[in-house]
ZAMARGU-4260 file (C-alpha; in steps of 0.2 Angstrom, whole numbers, plus 5000, padded with zeros to 4 digits):
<rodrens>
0) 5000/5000/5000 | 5005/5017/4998 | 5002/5032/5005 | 4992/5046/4994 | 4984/5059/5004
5) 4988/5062/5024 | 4973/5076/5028 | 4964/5081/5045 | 4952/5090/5031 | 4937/5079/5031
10) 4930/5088/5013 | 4946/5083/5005 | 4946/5064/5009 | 4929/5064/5005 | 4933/5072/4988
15) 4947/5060/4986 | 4937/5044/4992 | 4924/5048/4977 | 4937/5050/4962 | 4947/5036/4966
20) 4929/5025/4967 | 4921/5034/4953 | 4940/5027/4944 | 4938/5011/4950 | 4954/5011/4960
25) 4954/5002/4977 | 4957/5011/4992 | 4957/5012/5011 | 4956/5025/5025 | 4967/5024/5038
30) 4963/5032/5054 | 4949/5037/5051 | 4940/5031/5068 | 4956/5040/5078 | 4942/5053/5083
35) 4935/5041/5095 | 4950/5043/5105 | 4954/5061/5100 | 4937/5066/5105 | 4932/5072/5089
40) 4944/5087/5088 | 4952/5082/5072 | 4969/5082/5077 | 4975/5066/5070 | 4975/5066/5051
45) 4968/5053/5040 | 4978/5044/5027 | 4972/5039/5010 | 4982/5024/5003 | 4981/5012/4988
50) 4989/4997/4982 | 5007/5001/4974 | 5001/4993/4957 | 4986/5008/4957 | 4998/5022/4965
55) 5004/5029/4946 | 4987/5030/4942 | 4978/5037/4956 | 4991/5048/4956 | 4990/5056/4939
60) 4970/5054/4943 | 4972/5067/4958 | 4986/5079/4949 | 4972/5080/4935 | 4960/5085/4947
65) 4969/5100/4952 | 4975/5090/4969 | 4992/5087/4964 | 4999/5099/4980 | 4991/5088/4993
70) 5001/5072/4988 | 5013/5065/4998 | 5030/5061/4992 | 5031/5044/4979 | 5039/5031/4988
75) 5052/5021/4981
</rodrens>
């Protein structure tokens, strides 16, 4: 897996969530039930990741949708 988006903005992982389904591509929330034990302040950010094989793709997908500075650095 690797890491797309890392956001406490819940507009934007939303947004994100519904390109990469409305392209088919796989993809998983992480941390998103943190605010149980944050107490719902939104301190701990969420992270958007997909499978290595989709990365290129759902990368391109999200540069194309004028999200290309929220990325995180490409892994290796």
């Amino acid at each position: 897996m690797e890491e797309l988006i890392r956001s406490n903005d819940p507009v934007l992982i939303a947004t994100v969530e519904a390109l990469l389904a409305g392209a088919d591509i796989v993809h998983f929330v992480a941390d998103r039930h943190m605010s149980v034990l944050e107490g719902s302040i939104g301190i701990f950010a969420r992270r958007v990741l997909v499978d290595s094989d989709e990365a290129d793709r759902a990368r391109r997908l999200l540069v194309d949708a004028g999200l290309g500075d929220e990325l995180r650095p490409a892994t290796a």
